[in-house]
C-alpha positions in Angstrom: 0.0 0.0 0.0 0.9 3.7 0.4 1.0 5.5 -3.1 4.3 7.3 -2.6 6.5 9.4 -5.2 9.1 8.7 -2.2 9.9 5.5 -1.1 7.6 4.4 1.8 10.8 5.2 4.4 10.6 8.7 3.1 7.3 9.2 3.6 6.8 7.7 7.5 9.7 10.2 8.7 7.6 13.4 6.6 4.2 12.1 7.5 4.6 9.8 10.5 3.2 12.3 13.2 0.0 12.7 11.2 -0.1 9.2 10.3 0.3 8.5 14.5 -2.7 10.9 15.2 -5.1 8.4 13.2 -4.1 5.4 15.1 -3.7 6.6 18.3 -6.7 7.5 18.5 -8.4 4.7 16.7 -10.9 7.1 14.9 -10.7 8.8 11.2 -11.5 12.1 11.0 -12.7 13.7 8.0 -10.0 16.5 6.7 -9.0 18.3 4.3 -5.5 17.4 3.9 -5.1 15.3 1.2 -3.5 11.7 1.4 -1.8 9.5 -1.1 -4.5 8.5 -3.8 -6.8 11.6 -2.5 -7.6 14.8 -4.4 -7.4 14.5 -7.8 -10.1 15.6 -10.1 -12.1 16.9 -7.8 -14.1 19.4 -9.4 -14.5 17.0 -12.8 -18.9 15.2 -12.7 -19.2 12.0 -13.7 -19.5 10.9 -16.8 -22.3 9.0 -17.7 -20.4 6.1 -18.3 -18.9 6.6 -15.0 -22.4 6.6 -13.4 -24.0 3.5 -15.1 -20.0 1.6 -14.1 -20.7 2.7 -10.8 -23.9 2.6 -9.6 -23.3 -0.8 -8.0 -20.3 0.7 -6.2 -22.4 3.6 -4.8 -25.0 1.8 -3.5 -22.2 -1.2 -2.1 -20.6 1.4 0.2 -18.7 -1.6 2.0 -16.1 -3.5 1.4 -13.3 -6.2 2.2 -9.5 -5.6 1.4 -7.6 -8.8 0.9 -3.8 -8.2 1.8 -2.1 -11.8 1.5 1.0 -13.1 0.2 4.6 -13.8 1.0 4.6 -11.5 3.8 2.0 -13.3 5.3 4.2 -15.7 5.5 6.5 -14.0 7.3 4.5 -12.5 9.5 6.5 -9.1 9.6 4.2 -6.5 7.9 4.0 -6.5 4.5 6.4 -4.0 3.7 9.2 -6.2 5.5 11.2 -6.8 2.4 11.9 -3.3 1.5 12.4 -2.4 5.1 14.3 -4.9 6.5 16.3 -4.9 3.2 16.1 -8.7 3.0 17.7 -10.0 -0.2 16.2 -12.0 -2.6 17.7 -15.1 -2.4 16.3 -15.0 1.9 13.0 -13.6 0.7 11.9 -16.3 -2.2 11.8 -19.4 -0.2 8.7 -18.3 1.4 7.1 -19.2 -1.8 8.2 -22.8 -0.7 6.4 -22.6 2.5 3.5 -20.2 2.0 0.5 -22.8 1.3 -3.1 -21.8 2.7 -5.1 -24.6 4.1 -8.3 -25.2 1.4 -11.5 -23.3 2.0 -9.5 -20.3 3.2 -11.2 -18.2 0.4 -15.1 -19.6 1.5 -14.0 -18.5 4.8 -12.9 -14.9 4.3 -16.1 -14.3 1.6 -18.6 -15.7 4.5 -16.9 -13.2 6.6 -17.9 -10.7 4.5 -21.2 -11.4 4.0 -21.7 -11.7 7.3 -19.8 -8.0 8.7 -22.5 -6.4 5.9 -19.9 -5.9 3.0 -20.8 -5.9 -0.4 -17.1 -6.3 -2.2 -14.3 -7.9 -2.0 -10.6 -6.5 -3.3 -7.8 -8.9 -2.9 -3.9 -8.9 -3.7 -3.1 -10.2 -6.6 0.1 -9.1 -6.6 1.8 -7.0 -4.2 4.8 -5.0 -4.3 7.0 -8.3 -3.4 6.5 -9.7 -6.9 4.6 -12.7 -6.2 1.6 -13.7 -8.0 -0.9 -15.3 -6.6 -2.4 -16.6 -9.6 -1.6 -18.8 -12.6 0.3 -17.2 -15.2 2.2 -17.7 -17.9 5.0 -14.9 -17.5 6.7 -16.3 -14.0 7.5 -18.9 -12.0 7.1 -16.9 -8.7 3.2 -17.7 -8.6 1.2 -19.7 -6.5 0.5 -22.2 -9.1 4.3 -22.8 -9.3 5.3 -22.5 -5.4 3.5 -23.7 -2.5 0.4 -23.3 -2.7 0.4 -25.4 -6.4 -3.1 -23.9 -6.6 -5.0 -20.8 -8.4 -5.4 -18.7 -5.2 -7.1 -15.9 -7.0 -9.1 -18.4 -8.8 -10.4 -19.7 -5.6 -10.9 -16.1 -4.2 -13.1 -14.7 -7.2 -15.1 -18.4 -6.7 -15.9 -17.4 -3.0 -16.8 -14.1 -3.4 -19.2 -15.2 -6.1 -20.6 -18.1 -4.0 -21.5 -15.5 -1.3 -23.0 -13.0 -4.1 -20.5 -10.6 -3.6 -18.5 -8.4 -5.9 -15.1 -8.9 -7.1 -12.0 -6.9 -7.3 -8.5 -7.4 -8.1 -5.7 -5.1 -6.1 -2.6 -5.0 -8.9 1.0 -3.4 -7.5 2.3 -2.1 -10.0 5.7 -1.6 -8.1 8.1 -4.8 -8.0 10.9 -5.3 -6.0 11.4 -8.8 -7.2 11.6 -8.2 -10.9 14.9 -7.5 -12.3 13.8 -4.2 -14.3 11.5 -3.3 -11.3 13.7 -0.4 -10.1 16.0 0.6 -13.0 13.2 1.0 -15.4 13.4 4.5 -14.2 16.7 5.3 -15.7 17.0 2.0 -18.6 14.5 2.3 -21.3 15.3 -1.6 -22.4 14.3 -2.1 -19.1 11.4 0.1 -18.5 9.8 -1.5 -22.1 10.6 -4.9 -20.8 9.1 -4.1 -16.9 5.6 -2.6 -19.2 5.0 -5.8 -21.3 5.3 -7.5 -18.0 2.7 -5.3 -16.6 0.6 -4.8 -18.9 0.6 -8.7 -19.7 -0.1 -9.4 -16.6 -2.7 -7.7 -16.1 -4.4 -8.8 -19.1 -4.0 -12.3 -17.4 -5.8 -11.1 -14.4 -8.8 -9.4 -16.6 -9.1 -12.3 -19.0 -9.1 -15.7 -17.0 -11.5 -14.9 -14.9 -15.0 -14.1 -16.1 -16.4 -10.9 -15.0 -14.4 -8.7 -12.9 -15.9 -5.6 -11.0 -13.2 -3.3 -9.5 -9.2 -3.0 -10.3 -7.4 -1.4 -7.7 -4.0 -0.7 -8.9 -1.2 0.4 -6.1 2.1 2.0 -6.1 3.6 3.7 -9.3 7.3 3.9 -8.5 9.5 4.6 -10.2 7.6 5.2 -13.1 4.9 7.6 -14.2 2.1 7.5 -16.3 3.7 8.0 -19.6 6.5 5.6 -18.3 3.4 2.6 -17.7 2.2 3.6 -20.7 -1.1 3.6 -18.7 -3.4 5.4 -20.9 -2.5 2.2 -23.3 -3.2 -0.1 -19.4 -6.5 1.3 -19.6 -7.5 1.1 -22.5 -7.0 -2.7 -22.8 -8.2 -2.7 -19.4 -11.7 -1.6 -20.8 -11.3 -3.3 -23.8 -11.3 -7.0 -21.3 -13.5 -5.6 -19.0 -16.3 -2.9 -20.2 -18.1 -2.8 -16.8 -15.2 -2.5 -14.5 -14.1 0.6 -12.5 -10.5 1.7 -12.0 -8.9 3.5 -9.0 -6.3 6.2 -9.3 -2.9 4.9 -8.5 -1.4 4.2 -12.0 -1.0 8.3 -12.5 -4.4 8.3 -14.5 -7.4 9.9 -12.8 -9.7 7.0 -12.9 -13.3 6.6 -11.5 -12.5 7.1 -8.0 -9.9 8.2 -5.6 -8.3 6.3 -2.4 -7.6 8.0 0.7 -5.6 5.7 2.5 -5.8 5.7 6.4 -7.9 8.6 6.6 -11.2 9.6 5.6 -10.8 12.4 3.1 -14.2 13.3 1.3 -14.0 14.6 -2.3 -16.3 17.6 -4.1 -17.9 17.6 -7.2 -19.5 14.4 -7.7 -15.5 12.6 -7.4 -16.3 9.3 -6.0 -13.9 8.4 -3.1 -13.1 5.1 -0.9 -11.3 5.0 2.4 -9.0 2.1 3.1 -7.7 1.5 6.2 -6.5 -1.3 8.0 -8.2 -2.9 11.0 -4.4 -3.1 13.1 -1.6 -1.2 11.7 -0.5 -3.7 9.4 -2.0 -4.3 5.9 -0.4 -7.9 5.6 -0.4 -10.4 8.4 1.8 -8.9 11.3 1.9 -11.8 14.5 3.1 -8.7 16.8 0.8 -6.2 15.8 -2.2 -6.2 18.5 -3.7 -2.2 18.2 -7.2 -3.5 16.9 -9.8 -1.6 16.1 -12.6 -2.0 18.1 -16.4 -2.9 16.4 -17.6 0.9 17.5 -14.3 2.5 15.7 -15.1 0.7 12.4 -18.9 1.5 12.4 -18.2 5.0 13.4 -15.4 5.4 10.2 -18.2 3.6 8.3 -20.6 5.9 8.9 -18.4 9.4 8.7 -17.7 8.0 5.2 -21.2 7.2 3.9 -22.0 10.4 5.3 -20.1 12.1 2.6 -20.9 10.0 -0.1 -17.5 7.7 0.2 -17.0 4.0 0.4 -15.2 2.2 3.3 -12.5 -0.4 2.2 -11.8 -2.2 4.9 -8.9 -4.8 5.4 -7.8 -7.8 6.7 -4.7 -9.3 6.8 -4.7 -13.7 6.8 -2.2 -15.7 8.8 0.0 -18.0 6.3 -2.8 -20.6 6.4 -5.2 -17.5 5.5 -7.4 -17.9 8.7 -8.5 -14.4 10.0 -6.6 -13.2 13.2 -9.5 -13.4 16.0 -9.7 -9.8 16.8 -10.2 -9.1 13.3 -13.3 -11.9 13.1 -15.1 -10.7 16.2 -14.6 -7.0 15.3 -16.4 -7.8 12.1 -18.9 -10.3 13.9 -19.9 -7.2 16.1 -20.0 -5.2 12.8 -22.0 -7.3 10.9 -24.7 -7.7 14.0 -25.0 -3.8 14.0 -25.6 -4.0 10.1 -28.3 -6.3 10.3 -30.5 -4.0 12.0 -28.4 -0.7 10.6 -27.9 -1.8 7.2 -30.2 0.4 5.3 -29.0 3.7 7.0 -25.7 2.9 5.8 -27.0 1.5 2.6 -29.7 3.8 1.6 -27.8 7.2 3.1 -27.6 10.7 1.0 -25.6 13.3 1.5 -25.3 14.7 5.2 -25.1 17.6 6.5 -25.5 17.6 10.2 -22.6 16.4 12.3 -21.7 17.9 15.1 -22.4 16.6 18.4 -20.0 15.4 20.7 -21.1 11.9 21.2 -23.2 11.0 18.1 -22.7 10.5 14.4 -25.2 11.4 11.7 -26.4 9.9 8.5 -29.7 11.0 6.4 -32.3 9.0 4.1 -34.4 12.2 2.5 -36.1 14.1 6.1 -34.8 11.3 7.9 -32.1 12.0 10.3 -30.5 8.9 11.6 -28.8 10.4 14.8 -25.8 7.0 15.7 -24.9 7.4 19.4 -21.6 5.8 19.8 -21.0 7.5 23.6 -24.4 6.8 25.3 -24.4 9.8 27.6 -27.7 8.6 29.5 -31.3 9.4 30.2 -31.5 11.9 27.1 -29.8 12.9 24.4 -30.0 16.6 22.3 -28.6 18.1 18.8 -27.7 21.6 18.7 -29.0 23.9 16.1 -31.1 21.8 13.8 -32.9 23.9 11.9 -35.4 22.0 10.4 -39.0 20.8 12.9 -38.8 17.3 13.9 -42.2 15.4 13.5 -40.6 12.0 15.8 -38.1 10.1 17.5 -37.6 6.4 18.0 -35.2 4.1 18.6 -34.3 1.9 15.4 -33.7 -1.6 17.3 -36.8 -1.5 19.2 -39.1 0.8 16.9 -39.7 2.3 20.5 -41.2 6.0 20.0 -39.4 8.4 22.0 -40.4 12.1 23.8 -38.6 15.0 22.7 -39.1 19.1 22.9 -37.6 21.5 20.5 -37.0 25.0 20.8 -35.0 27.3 18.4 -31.7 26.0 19.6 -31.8 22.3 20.3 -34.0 18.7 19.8 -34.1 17.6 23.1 -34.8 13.8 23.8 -35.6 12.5 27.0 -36.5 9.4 29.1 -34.2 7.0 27.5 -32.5 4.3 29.7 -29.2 5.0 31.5 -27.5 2.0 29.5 -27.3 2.2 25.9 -30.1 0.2 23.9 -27.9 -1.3 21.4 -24.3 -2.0 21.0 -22.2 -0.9 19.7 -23.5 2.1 18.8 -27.3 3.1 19.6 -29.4 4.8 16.7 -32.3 7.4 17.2 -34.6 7.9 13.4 -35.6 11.6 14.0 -38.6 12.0 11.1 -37.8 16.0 9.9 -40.9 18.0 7.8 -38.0 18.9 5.5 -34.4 17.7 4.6 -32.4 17.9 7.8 -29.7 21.1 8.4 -27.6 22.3 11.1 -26.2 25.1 12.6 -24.3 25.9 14.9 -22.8 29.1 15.0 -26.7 30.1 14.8 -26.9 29.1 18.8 -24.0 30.4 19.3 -24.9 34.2 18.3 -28.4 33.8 19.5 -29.2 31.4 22.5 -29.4 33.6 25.6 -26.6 34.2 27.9 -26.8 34.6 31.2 -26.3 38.0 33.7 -22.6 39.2 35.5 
């Protein structure tokens, strides 16, 4: 991961104290400071093509990220190679030893299902070179190693089996290829390094069937013109007239991908957080800062709430179990989105979100008010500006008493323990589409005397 013009070193020491902010504190914020993958485009609509590609995608607005490979294997975070600096000829006999147990796919797309996601994105390749499908360009592939098995084949059979979409994560970065790095200054090179590419991705887009989303990664060293990658996507198209592109092969594509953050776009720009559920994209043994259930369905909801998507990954053990933290944060999820779903699902636009113990989503009037800090026997919104008709609580249906003056929606006689876990949401029916402002109370609510 990490769409970098530096190398990813580089980039920690410039952007580590930001980075640290966001996992500290376990919760994305929205911001305008833009990420790698993030702000491109911003102000260009849809094209219509763009809309009838994507309507699926909208209404998806969750998904699974895949990281496995090598590195699971070694259990070090994903970026180990390159970090650790661990030569080839130390790295490659993981591709001896990494061979996940059968049904590992099954497994991770019931997972899925079950959490409330809608689409799956898994490595195909990732920047350590290994492929983890059949192919006829290498010998460092799944089908060759290990595994001696099609592990994308069985992937893109799971997610199917469990009715879910399918995408293919593609890095174009290589540290294991011979012209992976001096493409950049060799032009022999760099032309041999493309037809690699290129041809392997046109394996991944032929063999099989229908493919929904292509997520490429990492450029370096190369840019556009040097991946030729208005020629990647148009045979990209060409093999696959439905599918939607992301942003990281220097082209604009159909959507952008903050990474670690949640960074809304304007215009119409479609946009998808990813984010990791430790700090680790691959499978790292020592890595135990989890993400609770309540911190993913509260990123969840601050992206819907702006009209993104919410990629979210894990990483499998060698075998390609899930680590348990991961599978009963995403239990917990998928409980919540069985009674939640369709305000996640079915949200617009929102504008109302301040409050500092509730997130908001919208459905038309209806304001779905998600209590993540259950403060008590009532609950209140500053400065909505539109009359509420009624309150209830979503789990039970249970109709709730409220006032409302000028300044605030007051709701009262709730129970001192939060109805629902693990966050609690209030459907507040509005006569008109739901607004907020703040700085309203703040000029005009009355004071008090010296």
């Amino acid at each position: 991961m990490n769409e970098v013009s530096l190398n990813r070193r580089e980039m920690l020491l410039g952007a580590g104290a930001a980075l640290a902010s966001v996992t500290v504190s376990g919760i994305a914020q929205t911001t305008a400071a833009k990420m790698p993958g993030a702000g491109d485009a911003s102000d260009t609509a849809p094209t219509p093509d763009q809309v009838r590609r994507m309507k699926w995608w909208h209404e998806a607005r969750f998904g699974m990220f895949i990281h496995f490979g090598l590195y699971s294997q070694h259990a070090r975070h994903e970026w180990a190679m390159e970090d650790e600096a661990i030569p080839i000829a130390e790295y490659t006999p993981l591709a001896k030893q990494f061979n996940p147990a059968p049904g590992f796919a099954r497994a991770l797309a019931k997972l899925a299902k079950s959490a409330g996601m809608k689409y799956m994105v898994m490595t195909t390749k990732h920047h350590e070179g290994f492929c983890n499908f059949d192919t006829k360009l290498t010998d460092y592939c799944a089908t060759k190693q290990g595994p001696k098995r099609d592990l994308v084949r069985e992937y893109v059979e799971a997610a199917r089996a469990e009715g879910l979409r399918v995408g293919f994560y593609y890095s174009l970065m290589d540290w294991h290829h011979p012209d992976g790095a001096i493409c950049a200054t060799d032009e022999a090179a760099r032309k041999r390094f493309v037809e690699y590419t290129h041809g392997l991705i046109r394996e991944l887009l032929t063999n099989y069937g229908k493919i929904d989303v292509l997520w490429y990664d990492v450029p370096w060293p190369l840019d556009a013109k040097g991946w030729e990658s208005e020629r990647m996507n148009k045979m990209v198209f060409e093999l696959q007239p439905d599918i939607i592109v992301n942003n990281r092969n220097k082209l604009t594509g159909d959507f952008s991908t903050p990474e670690q953050k949640i960074v809304a776009e304007n215009g119409g720009r479609a946009w998808e957080s990813c984010m990791t559920l430790n700090d680790s994209w691959g499978y790292n043994r020592a890595d135990d800062n989890w993400k609770s259930s309540k911190t993913v369905v509260r990123n969840l909801i601050t992206c819907v709430r702006d009209g993104g998507n919410y990629l979210l990954n894990v990483g499998p053990k060698p075998d390609g179990s899930i680590p348990e933290p991961s599978v009963q944060a995403l239990t917990e999820v998928g409980q919540w989105m069985a009674v939640n779903g369709d305000t996640i699902y079915k949200s617009d636009l929102c504008q109302p979100r301040r409050s500092n113990y509730a997130s908001f989503t919208r459905t038309g009037n209806t304001l779905y008010m998600h209590v993540h800090f259950w403060p008590g026997e009532d609950v209140a919104i500053s400065g909505l500006m539109t009359k509420v008709k009624s309150v209830r609580l979503l789990k039970t249906g249970q109709e709730l008493t409220f006032q409302q003056d000028p300044y605030r929606v007051h709701i009262v006689g709730l129970t001192q323990d939060a109805p629902d876990y693990p966050v609690t949401t209030l459907v507040i029916e509005c006569e008109s589409e739901p607004k907020q402002d703040t700085d309203f109370v703040r000029k005009n609510k009355p004071r008090g005397s010296v």
